[in-house]
N, CA, C and O atoms as a Maestro MAE file, in Angstrom:
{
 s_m_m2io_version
 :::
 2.0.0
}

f_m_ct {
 s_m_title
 :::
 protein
 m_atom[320] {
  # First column is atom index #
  i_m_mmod_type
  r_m_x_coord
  r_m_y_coord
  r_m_z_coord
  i_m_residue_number
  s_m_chain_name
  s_m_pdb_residue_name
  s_m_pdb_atom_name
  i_m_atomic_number
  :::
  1 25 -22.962 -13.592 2.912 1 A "UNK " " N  " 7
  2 3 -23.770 -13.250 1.770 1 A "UNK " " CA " 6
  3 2 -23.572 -14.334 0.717 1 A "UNK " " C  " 6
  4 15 -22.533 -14.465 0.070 1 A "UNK " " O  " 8
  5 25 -24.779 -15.186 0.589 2 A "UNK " " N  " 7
  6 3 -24.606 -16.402 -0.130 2 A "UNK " " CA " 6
  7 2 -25.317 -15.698 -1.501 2 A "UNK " " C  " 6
  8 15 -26.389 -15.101 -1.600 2 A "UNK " " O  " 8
  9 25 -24.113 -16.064 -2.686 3 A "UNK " " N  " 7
  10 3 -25.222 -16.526 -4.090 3 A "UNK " " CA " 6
  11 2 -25.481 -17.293 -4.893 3 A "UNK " " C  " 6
  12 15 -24.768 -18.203 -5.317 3 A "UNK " " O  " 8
  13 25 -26.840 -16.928 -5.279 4 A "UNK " " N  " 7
  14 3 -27.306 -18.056 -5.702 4 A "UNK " " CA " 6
  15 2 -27.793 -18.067 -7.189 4 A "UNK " " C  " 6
  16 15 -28.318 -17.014 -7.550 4 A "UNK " " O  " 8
  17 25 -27.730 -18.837 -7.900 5 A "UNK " " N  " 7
  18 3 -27.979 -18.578 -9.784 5 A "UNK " " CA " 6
  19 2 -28.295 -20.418 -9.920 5 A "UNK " " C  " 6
  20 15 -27.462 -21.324 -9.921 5 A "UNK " " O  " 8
  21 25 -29.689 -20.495 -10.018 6 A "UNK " " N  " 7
  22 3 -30.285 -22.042 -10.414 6 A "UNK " " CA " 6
  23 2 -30.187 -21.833 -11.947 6 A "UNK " " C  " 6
  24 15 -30.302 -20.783 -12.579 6 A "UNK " " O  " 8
  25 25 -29.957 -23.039 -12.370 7 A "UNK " " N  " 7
  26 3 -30.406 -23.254 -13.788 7 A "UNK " " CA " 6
  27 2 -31.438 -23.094 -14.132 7 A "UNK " " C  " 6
  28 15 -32.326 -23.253 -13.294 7 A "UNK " " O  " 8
  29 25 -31.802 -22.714 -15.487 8 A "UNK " " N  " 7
  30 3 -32.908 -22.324 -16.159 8 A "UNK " " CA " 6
  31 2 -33.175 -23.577 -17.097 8 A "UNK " " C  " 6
  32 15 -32.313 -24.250 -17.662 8 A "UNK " " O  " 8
  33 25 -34.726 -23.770 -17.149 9 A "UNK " " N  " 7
  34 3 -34.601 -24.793 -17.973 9 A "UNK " " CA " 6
  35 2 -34.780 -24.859 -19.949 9 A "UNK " " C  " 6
  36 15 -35.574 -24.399 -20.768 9 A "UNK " " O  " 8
  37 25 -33.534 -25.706 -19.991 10 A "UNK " " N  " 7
  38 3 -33.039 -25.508 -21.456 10 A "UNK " " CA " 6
  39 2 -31.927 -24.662 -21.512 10 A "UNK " " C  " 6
  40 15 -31.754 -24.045 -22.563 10 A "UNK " " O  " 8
  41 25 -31.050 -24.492 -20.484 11 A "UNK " " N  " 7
  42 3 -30.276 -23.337 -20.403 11 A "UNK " " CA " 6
  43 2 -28.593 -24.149 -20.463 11 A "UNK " " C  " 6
  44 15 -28.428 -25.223 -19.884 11 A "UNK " " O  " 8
  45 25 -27.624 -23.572 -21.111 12 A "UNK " " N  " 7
  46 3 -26.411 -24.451 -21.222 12 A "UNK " " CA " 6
  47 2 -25.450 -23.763 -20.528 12 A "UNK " " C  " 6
  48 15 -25.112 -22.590 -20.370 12 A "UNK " " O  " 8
  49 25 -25.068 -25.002 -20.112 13 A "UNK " " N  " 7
  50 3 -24.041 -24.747 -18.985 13 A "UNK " " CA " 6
  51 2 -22.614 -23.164 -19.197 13 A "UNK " " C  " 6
  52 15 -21.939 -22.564 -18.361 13 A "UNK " " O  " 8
  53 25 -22.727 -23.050 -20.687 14 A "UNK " " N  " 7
  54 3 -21.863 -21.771 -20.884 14 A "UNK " " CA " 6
  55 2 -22.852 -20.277 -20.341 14 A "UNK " " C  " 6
  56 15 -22.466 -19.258 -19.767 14 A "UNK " " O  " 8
  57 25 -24.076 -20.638 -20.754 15 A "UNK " " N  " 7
  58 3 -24.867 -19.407 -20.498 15 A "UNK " " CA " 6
  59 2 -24.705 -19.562 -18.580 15 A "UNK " " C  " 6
  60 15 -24.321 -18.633 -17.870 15 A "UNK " " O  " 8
  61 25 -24.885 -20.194 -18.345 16 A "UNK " " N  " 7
  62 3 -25.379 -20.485 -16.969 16 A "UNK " " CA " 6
  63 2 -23.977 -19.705 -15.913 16 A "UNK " " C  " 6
  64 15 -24.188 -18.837 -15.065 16 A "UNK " " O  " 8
  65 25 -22.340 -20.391 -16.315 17 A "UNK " " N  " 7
  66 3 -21.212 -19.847 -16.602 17 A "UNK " " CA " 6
  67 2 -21.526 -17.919 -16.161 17 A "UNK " " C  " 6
  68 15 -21.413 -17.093 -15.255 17 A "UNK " " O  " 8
  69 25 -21.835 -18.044 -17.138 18 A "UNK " " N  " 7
  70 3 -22.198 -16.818 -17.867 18 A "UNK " " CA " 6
  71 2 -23.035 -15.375 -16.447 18 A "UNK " " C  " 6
  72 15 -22.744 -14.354 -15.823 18 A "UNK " " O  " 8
  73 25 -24.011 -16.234 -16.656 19 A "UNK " " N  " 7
  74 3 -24.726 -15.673 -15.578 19 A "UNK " " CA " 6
  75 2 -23.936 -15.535 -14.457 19 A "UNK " " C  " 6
  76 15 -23.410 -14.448 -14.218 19 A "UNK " " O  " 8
  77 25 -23.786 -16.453 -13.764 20 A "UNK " " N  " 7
  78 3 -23.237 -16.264 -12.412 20 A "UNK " " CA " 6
  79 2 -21.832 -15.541 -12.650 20 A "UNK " " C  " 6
  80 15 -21.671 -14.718 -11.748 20 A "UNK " " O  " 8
  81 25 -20.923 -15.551 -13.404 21 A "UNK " " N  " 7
  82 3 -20.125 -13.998 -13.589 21 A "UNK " " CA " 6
  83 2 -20.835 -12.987 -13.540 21 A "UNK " " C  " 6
  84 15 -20.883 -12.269 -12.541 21 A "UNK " " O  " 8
  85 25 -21.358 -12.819 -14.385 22 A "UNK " " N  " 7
  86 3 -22.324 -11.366 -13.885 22 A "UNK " " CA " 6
  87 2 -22.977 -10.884 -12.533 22 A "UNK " " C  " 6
  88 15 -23.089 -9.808 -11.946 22 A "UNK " " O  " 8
  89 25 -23.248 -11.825 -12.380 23 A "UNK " " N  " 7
  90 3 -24.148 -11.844 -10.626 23 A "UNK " " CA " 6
  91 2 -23.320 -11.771 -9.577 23 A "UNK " " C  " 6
  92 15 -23.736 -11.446 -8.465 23 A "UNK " " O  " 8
  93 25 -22.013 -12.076 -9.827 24 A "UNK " " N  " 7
  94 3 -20.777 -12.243 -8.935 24 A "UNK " " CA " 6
  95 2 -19.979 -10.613 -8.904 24 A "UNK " " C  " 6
  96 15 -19.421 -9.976 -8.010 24 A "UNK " " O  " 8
  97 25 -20.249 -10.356 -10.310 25 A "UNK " " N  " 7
  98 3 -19.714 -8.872 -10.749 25 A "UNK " " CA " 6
  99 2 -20.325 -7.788 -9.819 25 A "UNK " " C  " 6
  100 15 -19.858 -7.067 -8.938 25 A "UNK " " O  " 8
  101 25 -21.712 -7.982 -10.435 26 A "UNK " " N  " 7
  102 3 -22.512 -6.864 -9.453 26 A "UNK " " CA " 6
  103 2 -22.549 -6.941 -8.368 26 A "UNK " " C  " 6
  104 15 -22.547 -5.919 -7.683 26 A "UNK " " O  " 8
  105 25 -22.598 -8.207 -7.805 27 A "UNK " " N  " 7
  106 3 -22.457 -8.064 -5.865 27 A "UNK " " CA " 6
  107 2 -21.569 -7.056 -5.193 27 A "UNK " " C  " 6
  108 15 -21.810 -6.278 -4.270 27 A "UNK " " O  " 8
  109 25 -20.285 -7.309 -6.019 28 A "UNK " " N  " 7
  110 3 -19.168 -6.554 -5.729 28 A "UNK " " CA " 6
  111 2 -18.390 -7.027 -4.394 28 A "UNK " " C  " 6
  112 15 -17.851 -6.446 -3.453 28 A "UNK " " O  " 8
  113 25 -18.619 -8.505 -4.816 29 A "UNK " " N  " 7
  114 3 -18.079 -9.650 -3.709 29 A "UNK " " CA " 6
  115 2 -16.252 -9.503 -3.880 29 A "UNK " " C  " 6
  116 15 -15.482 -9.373 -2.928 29 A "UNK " " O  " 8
  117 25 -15.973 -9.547 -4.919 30 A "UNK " " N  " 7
  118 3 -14.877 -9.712 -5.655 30 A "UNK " " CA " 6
  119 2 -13.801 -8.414 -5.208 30 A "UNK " " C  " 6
  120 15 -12.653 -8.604 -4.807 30 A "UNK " " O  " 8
  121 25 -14.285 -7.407 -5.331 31 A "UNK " " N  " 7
  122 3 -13.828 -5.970 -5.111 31 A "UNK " " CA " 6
  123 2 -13.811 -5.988 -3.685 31 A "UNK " " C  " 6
  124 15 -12.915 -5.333 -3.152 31 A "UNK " " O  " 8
  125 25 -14.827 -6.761 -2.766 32 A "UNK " " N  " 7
  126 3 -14.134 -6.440 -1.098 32 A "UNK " " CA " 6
  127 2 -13.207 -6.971 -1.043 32 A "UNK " " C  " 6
  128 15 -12.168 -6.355 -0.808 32 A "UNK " " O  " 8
  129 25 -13.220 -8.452 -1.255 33 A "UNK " " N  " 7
  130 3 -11.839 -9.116 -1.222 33 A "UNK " " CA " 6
  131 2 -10.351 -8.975 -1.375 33 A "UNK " " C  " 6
  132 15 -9.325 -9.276 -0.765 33 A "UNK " " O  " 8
  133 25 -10.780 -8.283 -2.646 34 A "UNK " " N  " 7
  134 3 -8.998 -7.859 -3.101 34 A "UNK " " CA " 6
  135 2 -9.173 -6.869 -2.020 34 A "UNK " " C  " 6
  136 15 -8.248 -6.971 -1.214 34 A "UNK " " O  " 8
  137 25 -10.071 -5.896 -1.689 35 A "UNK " " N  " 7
  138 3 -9.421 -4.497 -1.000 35 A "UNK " " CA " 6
  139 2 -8.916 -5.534 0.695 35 A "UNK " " C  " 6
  140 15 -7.970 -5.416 1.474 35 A "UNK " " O  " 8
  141 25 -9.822 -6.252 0.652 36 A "UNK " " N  " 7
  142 3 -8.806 -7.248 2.296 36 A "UNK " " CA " 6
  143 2 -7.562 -7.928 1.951 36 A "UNK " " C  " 6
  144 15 -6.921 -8.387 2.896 36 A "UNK " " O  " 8
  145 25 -6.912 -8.140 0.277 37 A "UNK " " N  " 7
  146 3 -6.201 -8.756 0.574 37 A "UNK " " CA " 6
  147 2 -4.888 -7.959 0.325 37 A "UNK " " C  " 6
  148 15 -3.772 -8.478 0.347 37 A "UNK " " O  " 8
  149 25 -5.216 -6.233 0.012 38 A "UNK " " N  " 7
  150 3 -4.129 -5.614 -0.906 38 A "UNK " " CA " 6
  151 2 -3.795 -4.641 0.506 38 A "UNK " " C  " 6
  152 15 -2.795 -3.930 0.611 38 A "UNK " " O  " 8
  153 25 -4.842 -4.784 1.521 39 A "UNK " " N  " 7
  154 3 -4.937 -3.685 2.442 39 A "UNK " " CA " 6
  155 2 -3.958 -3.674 3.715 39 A "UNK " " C  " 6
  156 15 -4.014 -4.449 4.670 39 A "UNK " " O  " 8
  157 25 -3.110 -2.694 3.529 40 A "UNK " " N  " 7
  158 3 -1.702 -2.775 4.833 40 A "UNK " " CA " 6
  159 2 -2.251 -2.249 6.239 40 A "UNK " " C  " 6
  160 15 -2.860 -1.217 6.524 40 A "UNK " " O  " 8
  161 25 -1.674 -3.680 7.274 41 A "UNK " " N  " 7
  162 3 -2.332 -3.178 8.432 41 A "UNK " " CA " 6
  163 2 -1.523 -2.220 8.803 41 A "UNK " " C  " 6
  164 15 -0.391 -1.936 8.410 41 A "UNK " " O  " 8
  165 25 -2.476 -1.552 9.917 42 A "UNK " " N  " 7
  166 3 -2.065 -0.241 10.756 42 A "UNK " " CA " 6
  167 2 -0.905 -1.109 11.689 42 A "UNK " " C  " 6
  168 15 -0.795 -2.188 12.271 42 A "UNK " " O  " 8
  169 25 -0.176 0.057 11.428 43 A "UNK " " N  " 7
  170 3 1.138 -0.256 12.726 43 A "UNK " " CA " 6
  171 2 0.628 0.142 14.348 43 A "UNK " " C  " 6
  172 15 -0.228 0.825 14.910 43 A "UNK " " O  " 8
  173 25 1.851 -0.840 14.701 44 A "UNK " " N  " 7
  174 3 0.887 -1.024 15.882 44 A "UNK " " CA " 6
  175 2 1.733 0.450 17.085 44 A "UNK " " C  " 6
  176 15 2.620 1.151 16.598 44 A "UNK " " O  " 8
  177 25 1.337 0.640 18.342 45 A "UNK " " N  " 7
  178 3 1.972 1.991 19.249 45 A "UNK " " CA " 6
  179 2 3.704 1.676 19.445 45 A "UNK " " C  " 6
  180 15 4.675 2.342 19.805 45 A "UNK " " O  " 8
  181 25 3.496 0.473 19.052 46 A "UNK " " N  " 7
  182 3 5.416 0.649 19.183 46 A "UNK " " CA " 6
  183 2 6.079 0.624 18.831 46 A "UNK " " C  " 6
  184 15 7.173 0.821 19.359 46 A "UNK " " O  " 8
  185 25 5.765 0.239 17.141 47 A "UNK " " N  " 7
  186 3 5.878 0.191 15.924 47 A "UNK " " CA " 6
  187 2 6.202 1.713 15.404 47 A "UNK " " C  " 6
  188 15 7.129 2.001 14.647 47 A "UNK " " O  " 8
  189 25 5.209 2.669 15.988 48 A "UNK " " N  " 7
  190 3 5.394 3.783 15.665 48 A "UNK " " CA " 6
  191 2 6.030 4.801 16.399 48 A "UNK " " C  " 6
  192 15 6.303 5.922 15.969 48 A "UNK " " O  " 8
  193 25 6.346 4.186 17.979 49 A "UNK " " N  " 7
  194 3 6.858 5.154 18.758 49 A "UNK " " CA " 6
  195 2 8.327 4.519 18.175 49 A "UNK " " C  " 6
  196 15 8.995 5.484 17.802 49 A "UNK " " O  " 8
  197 25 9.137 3.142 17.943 50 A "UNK " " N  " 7
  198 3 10.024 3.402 17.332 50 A "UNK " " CA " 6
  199 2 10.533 3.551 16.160 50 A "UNK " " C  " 6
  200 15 11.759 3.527 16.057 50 A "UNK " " O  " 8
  201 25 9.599 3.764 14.850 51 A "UNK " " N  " 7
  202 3 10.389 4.176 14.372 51 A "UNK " " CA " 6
  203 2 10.294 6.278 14.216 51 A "UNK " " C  " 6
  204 15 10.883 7.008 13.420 51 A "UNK " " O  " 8
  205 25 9.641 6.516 14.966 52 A "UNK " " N  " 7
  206 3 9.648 7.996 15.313 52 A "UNK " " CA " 6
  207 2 11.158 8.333 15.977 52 A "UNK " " C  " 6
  208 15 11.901 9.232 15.582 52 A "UNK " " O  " 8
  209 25 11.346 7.698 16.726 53 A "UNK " " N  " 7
  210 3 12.447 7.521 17.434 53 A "UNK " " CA " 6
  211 2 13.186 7.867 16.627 53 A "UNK " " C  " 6
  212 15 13.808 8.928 16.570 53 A "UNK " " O  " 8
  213 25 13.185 6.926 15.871 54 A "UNK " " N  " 7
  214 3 14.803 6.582 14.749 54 A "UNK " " CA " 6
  215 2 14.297 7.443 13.785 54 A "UNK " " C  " 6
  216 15 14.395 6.589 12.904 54 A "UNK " " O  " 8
  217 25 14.005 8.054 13.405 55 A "UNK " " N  " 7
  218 3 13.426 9.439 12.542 55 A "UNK " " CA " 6
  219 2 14.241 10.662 13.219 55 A "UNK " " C  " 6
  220 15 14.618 11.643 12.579 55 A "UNK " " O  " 8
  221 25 14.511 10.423 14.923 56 A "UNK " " N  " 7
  222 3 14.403 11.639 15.278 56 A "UNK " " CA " 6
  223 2 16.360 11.299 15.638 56 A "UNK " " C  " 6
  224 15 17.106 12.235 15.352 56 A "UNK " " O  " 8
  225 25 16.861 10.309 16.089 57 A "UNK " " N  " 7
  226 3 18.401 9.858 15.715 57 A "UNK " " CA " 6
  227 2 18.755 10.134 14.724 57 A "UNK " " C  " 6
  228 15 19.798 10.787 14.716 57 A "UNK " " O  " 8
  229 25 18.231 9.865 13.621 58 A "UNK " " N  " 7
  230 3 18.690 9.789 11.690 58 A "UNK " " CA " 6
  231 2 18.842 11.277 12.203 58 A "UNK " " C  " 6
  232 15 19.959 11.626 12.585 58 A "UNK " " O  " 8
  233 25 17.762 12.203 12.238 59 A "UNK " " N  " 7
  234 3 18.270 13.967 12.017 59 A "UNK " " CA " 6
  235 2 19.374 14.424 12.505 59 A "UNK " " C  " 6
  236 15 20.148 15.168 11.901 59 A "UNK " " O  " 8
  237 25 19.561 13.853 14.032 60 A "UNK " " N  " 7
  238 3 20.704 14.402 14.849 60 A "UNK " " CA " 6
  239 2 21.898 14.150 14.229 60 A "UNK " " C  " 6
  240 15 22.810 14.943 13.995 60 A "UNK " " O  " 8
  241 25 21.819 12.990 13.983 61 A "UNK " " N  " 7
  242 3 23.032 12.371 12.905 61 A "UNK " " CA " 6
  243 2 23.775 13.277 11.975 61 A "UNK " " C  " 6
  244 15 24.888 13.801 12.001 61 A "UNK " " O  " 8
  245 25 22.622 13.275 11.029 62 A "UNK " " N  " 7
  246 3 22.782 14.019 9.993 62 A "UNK " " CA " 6
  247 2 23.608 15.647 10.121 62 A "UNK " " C  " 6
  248 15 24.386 16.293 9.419 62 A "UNK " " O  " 8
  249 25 22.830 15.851 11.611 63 A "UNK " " N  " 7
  250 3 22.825 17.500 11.932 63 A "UNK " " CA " 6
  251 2 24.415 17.420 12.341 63 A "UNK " " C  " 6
  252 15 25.194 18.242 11.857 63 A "UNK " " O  " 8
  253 25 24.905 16.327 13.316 64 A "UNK " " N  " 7
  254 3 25.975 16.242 13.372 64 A "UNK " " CA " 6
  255 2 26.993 16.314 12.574 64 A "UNK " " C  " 6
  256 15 27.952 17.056 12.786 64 A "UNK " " O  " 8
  257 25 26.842 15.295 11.249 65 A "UNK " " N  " 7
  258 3 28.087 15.156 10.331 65 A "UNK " " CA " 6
  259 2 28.259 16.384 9.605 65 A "UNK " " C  " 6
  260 15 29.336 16.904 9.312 65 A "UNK " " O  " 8
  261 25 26.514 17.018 9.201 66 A "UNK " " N  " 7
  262 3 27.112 18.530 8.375 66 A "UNK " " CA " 6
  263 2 27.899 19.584 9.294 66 A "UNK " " C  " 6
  264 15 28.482 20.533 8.769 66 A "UNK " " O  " 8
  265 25 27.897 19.360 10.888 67 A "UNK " " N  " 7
  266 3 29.028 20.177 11.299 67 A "UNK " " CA " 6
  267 2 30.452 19.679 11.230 67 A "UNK " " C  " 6
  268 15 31.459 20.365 11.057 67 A "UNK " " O  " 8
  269 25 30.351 18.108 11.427 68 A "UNK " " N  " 7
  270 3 31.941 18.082 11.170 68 A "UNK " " CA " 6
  271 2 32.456 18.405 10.025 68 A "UNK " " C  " 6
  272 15 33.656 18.652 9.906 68 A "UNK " " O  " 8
  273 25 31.645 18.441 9.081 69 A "UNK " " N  " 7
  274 3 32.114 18.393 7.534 69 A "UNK " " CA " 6
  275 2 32.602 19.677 7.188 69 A "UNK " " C  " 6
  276 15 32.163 20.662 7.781 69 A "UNK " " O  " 8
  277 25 33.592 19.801 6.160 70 A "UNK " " N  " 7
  278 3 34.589 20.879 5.853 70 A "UNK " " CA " 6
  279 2 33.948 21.830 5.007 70 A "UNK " " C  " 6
  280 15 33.128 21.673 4.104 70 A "UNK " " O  " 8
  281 25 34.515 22.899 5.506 71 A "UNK " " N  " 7
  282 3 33.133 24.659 4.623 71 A "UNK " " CA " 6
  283 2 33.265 24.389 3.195 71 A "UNK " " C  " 6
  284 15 34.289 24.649 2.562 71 A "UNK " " O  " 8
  285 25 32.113 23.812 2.647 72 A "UNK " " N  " 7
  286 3 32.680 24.097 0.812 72 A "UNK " " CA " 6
  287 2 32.604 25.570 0.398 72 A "UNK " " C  " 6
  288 15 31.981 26.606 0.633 72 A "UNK " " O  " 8
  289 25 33.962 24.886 -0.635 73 A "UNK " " N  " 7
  290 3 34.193 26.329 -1.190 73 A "UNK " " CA " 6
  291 2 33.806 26.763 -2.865 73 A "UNK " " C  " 6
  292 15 34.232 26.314 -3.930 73 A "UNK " " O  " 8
  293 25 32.811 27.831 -2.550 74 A "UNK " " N  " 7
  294 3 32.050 27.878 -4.164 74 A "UNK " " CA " 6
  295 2 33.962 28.480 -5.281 74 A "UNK " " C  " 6
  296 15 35.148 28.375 -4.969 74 A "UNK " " O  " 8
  297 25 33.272 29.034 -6.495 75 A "UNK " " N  " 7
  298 3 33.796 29.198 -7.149 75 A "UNK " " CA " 6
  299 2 34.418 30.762 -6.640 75 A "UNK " " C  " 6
  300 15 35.613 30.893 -6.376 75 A "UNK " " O  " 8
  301 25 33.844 31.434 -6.585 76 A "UNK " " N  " 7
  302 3 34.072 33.204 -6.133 76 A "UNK " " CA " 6
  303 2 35.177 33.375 -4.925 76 A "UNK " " C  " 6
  304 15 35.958 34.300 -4.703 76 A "UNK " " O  " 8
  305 25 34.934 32.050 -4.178 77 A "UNK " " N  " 7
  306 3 35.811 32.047 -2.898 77 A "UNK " " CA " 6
  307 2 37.010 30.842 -2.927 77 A "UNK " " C  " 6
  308 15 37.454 30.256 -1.939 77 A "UNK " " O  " 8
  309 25 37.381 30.655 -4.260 78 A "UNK " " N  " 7
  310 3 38.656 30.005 -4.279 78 A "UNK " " CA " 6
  311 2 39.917 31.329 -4.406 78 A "UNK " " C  " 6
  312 15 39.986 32.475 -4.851 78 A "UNK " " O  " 8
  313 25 40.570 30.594 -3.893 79 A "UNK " " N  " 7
  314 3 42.033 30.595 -4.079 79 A "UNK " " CA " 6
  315 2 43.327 30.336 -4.501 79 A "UNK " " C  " 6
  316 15 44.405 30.444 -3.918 79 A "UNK " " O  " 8
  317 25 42.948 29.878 -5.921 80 A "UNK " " N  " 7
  318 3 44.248 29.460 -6.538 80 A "UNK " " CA " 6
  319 2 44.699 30.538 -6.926 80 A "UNK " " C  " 6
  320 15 45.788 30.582 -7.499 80 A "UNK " " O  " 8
  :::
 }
 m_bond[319] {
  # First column is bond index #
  i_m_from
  i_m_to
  i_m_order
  :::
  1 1 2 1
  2 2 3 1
  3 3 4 2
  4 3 5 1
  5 5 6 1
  6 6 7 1
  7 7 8 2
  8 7 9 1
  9 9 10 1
  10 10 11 1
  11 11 12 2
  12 11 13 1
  13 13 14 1
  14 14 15 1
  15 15 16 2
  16 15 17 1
  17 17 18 1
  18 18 19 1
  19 19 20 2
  20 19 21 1
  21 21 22 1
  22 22 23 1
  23 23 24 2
  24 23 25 1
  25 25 26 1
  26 26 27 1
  27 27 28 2
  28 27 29 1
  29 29 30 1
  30 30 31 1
  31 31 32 2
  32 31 33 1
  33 33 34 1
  34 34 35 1
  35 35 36 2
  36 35 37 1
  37 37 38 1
  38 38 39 1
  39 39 40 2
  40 39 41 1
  41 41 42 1
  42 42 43 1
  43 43 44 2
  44 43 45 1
  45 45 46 1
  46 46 47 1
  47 47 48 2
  48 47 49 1
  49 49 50 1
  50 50 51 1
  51 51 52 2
  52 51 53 1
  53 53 54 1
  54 54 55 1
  55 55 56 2
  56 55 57 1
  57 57 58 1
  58 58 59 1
  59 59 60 2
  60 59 61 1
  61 61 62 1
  62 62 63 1
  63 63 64 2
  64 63 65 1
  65 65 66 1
  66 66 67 1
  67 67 68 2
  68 67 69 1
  69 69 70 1
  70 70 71 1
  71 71 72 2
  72 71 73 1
  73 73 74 1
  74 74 75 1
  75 75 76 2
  76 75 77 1
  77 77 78 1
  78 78 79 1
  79 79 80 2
  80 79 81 1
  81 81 82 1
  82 82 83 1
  83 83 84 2
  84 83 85 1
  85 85 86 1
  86 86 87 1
  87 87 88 2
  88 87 89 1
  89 89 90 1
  90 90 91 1
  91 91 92 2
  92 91 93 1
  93 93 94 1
  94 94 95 1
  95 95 96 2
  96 95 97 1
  97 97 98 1
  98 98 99 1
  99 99 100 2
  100 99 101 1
  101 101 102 1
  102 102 103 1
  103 103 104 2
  104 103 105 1
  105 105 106 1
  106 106 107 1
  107 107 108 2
  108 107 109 1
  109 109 110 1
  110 110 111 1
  111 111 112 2
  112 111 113 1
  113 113 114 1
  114 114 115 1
  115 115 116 2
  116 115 117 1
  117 117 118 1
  118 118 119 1
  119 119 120 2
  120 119 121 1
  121 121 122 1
  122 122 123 1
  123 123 124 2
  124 123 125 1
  125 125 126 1
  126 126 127 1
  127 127 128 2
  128 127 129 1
  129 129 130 1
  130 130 131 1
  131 131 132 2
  132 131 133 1
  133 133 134 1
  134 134 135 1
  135 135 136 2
  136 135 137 1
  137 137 138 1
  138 138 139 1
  139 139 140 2
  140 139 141 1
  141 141 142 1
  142 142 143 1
  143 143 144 2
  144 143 145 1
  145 145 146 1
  146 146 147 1
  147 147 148 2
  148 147 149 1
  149 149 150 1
  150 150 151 1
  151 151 152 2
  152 151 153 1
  153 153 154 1
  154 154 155 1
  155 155 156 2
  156 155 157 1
  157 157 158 1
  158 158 159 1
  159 159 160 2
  160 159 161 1
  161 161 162 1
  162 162 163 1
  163 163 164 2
  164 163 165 1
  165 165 166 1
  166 166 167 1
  167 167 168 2
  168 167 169 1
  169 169 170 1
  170 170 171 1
  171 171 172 2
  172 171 173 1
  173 173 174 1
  174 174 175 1
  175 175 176 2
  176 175 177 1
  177 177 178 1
  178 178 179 1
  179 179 180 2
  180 179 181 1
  181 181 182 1
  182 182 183 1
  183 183 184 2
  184 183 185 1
  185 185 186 1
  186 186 187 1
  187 187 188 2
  188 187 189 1
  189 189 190 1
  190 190 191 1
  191 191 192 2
  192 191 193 1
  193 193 194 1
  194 194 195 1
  195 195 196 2
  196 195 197 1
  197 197 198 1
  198 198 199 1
  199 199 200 2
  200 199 201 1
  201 201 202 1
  202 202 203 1
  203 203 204 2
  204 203 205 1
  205 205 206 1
  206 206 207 1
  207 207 208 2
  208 207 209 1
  209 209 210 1
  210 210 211 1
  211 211 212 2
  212 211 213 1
  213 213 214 1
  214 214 215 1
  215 215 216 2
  216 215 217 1
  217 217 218 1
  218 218 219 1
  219 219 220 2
  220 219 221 1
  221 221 222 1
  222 222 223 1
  223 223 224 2
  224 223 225 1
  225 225 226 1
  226 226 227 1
  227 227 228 2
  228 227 229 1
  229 229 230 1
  230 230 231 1
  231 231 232 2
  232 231 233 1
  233 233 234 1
  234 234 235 1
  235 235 236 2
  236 235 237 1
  237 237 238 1
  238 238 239 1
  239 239 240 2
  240 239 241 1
  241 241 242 1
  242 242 243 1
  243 243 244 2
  244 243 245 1
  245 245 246 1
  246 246 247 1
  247 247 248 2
  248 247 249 1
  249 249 250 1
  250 250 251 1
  251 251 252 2
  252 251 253 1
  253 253 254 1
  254 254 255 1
  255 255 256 2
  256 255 257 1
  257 257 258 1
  258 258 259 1
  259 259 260 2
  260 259 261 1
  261 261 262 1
  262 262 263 1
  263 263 264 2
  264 263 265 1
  265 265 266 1
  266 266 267 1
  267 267 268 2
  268 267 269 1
  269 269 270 1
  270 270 271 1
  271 271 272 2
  272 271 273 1
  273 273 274 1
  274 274 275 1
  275 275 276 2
  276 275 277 1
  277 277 278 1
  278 278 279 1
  279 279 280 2
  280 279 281 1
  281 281 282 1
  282 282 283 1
  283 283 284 2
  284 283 285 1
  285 285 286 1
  286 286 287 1
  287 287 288 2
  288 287 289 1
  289 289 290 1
  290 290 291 1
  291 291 292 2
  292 291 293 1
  293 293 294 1
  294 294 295 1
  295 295 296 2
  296 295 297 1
  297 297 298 1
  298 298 299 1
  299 299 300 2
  300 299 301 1
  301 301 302 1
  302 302 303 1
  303 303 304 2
  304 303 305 1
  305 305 306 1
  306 306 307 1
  307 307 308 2
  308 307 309 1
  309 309 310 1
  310 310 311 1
  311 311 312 2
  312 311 313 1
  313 313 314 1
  314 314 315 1
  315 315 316 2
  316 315 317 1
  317 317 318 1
  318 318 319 1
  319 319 320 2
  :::
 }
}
């Protein structure tokens, strides 16, 4: 998608400037771009099968250490 903004005659190079910002604005040339350049690619099947994986290690983990870990004791169930 080519654009295009000729000079007008008698027209100064600030107006002219001028114009083609505007014409550039409305295309909405500007706005695809950034969205291609801000836009995160999709992960790819193995990308996601591992880190599902390691989503599903991290829990066991976790599930593990809160059993080794020692019964806390609230306030009601001390013993001094």
């Amino acid at each position: 998608m080519a654009l295009e903004v000729k000079r007008k005659e008698k027209e100064s190079s600030q107006s002219l400037v001028h114009r083609f910002t505007k014409v550039v604005r409305q295309s909405g040339v500007l706005l695809q771009v950034r969205g291609k350049q801000f836009r995160k690619r999709a992960k790819s099947a193995l990308a996601k099968k591992r880190s599902a994986l390691r989503r599903v290690e991290m829990r066991a983990e976790k599930k593990r250490l809160d059993k080794l870990e020692k019964p806390k004791v609230g306030r009601a169930n001390s013993w001094k």
